[in-house]
N, C-alpha and C positions, 0 to 999 in steps of 0.2 A: 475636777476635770477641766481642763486647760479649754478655750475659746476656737480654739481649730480643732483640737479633737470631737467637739462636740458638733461641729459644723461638718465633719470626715462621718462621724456619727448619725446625724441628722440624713446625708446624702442616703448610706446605707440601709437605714431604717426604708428608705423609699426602693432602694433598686440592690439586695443584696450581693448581687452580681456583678454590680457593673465595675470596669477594672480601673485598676489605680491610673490607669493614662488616664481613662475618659474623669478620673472623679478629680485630678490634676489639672484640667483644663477648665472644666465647673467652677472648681474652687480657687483657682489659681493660685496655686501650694504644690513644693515641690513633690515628686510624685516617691521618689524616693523617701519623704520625709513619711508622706500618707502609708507607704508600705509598712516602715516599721512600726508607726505606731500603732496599726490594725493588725499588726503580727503579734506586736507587746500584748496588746486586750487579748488576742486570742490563745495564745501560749501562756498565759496567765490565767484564763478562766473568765474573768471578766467579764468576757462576750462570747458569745453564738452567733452565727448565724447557719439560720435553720429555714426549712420552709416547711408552711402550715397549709392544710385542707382547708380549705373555707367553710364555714360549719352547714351551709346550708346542702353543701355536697354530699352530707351524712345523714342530712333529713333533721338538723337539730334547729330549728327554727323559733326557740324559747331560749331567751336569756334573761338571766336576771340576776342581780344582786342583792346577797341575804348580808345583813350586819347583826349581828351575835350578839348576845349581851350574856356573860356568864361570872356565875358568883363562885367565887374561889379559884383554881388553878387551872387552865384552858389546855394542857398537852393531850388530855383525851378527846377532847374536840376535833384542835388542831390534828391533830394525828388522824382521828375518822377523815376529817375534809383531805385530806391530801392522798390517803387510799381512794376517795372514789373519785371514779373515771368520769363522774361529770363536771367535777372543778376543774378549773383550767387557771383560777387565781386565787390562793388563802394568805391571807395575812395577818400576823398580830397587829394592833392597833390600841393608840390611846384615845380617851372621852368615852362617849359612856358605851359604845360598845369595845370591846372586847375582839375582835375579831371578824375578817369581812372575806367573803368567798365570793365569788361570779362563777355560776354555772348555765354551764350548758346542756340545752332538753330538748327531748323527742316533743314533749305537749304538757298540758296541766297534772297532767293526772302522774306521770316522772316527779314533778313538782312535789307534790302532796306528800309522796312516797318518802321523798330526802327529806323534808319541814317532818313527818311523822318520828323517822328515826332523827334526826339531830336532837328535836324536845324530848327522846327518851333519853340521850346523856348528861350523863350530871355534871348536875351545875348550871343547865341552859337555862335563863331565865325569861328573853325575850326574842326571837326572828323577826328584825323586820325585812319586809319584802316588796323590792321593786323591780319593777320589771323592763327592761331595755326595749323601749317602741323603734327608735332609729339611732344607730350607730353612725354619727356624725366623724367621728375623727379612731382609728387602733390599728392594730397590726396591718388589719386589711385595707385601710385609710377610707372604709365606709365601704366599699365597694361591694355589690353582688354578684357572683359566678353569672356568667352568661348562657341564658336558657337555651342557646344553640349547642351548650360547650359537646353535645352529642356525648359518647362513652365512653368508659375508661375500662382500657384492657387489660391483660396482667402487666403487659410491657409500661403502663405508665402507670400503675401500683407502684410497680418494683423502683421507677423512674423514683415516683414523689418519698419511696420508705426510705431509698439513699440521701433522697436532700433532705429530709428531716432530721439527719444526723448531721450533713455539711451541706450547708447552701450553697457554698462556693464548693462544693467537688469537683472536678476535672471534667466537660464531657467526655474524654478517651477513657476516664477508668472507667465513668459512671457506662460508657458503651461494654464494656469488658464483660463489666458484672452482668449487664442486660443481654447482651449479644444481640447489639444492634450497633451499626454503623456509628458515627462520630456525628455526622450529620444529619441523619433520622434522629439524635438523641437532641442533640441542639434545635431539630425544630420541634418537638414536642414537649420539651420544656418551656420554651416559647410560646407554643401555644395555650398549656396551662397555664402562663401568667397573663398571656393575653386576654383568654377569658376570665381570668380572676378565679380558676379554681384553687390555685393558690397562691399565695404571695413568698418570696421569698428577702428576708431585712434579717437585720442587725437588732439583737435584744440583750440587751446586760444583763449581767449574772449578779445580782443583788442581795444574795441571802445574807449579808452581812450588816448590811442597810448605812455601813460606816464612812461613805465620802459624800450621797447627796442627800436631802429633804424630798421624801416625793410623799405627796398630799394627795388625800380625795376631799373631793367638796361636794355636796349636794344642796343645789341651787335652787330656790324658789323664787317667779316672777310675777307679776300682776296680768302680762298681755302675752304677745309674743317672747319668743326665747331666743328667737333670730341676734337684740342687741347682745347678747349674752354668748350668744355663737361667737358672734362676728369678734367679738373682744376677747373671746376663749385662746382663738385657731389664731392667733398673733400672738401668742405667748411660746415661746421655744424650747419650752420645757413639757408641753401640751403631748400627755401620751395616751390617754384617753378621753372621748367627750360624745356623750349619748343623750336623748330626751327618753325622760321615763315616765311610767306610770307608777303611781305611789306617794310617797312621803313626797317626793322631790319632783320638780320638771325638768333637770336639768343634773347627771353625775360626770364630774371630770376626774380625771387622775392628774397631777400636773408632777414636776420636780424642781427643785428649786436651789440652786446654789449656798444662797442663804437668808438666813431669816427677815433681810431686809427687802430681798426680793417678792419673797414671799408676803410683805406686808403691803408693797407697792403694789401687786395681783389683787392684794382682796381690796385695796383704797380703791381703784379701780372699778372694782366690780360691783363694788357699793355704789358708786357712783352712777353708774346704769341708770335713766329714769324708772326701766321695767324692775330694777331689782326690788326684791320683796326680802328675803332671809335666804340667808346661807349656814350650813353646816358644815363644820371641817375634822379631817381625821387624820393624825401620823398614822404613815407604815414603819411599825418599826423592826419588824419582821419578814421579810417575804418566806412561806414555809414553803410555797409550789404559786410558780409562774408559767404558765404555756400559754399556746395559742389556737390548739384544736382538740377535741376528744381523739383518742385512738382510732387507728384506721380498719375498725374492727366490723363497721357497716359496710366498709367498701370490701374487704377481704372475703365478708360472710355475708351478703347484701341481703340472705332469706331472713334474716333476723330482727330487721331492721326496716324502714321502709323502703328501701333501693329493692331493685331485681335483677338476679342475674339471667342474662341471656347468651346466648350462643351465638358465635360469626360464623356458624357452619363450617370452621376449621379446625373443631375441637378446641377452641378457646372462648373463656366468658368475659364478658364484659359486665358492667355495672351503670343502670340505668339510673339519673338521681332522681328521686319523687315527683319536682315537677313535668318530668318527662313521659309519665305513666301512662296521662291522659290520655283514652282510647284506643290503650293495648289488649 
């Protein structure tokens, strides 16, 4: 991928709305030129853009990533991890695991449940497990929903289940479908991303894994993890970066054009006075890539930790767990 696609790429990753004038004026690239090539990605497949729930909207406040380790052929692995609805990332990978998922949980005991069945398929030899403390840099670029974000009606259900399929959708159709005005629909999408109940960006469609290098690394420091931040989130390939509890203090995902680059990153990171050891893994696989569990807390909130409640207009709404207090 060419140096301005990736920078037309980069812009949308952060605002997947915003239109080719405004990302023209940003980037100082003809706007015409920015149209077609985000037309090419998408008419090709390539790219999405979608918009995601922020997991804590759903009450999933556990994340963590499991690395597999399995002897002999991994499709029935692979395969279970991508049926269940709390992956949101599985991939093949080389070194000595085998395979690496991040999922998303209600609490430990969700946990337990998936490490119980995964070590009953064969061929698992070893999970290990770490657990994401703060989400520094990903889809939601760290950010937490906003405790005021108050409730979500059926009208902005129906709002977030059309953008999950096209972030950039129309507001005139997305109004059609909902049966709400043009301008009611524009400012409540607005307001969803202002509180950060969701985000909406640009994700490439990878399953092929055949034009870039993207790497996880799991980082260990001696003190702070901050020089290790600081040095991470200046790299432009940076698409994910978390401190953890576990094996590591530190997981990123990075991508890298090529192998040179990729060697300049870790000379780098060595270099750090705090760095202690590093571990690195190809994807060379992506089997399933998202950005949120199913909206199946918000739809059915009794199921889950959310509540639905009544506007006394015959319609519910969906309260999210930190709101509970004192109902």
């Amino acid at each position: 991928m060419d140096a301005q696609t990736e920078r037309i790429l980069a812009k949308l990753r952060e605002d997947g709305r915003a239109s080719y004038s405004d990302l023209s004026r940003e980037l100082g690239m003809d706007r015409n030129l920015i149209a077609r090539r985000v037309g090419e990605l998408l008419d090709s497949g390539d790219l999405k853009i979608i918009a995601s729930v922020h997991p804590e909207m759903l009450g999933l406040n556990l994340y963590v990533h499991l690395a597999i380790r399995v002897a002999g052929p991994i499709h029935d692995v692979v395969t279970h991890l991508t049926h269940t609805d709390a992956a949101i990332l599985v991939t093949e990978t080389t070194g000595a695991h085998q395979i690496v998922a991040d999922l998303l949980l209600t609490d430990t005991r969700e946990l337990h449940a998936h490490l119980q069945e995964l070590r009953g398929r064969r061929g698992v030899v070893e999970i290990a497990v770490d657990v994401y403390e703060e989400v520094r840099d990903n889809f939601f670029r760290g950010w937490h929903p906003d405790a005021s974000s108050a409730s979500l009606d059926d009208d902005d259900l129906e709002i977030i289940r059309i953008l999950r399929h096209d972030g950039r959708a129309a507001y005139a159709r997305i109004a059609e479908q909902v049966g709400l005005s043009t301008s009611a629909v524009r400012s409540r999408v607005q307001r969803l991303v202002d509180r950060h109940v969701i985000q909406i960006g640009a994700i490439p469609q990878r399953a092929q894994m055949n034009r870039d290098l993207l790497f996880g690394f799991g980082i260990c420091v001696t003190e702070s993890v901050e020089p290790a931040v600081e040095f991470l989130v200046k790299h432009s390939g940076l698409e994910f970066l978390a401190t953890t509890t576990g094996r590591f203090d530190l997981i990123a995902t990075l991508g890298f054009a090529s192998l040179r680059e990729l060697d300049a990153l870790v000379t780098g990171l060595r270099a750090l006075p705090t760095f202690a050891s590093s571990e690195s893994w190809l994807h060379t696989r992506i089997a399933r890539e998202r950005y949120d569990r199913t909206l199946g807390v918000l739809t059915h909130p009794w199921r889950g930790s959310g509540r639905a409640l009544s506007d006394g207009r015959g319609r519910e709404y969906f309260v999210p767990p930190w709101q509970q207090s004192g109902m």
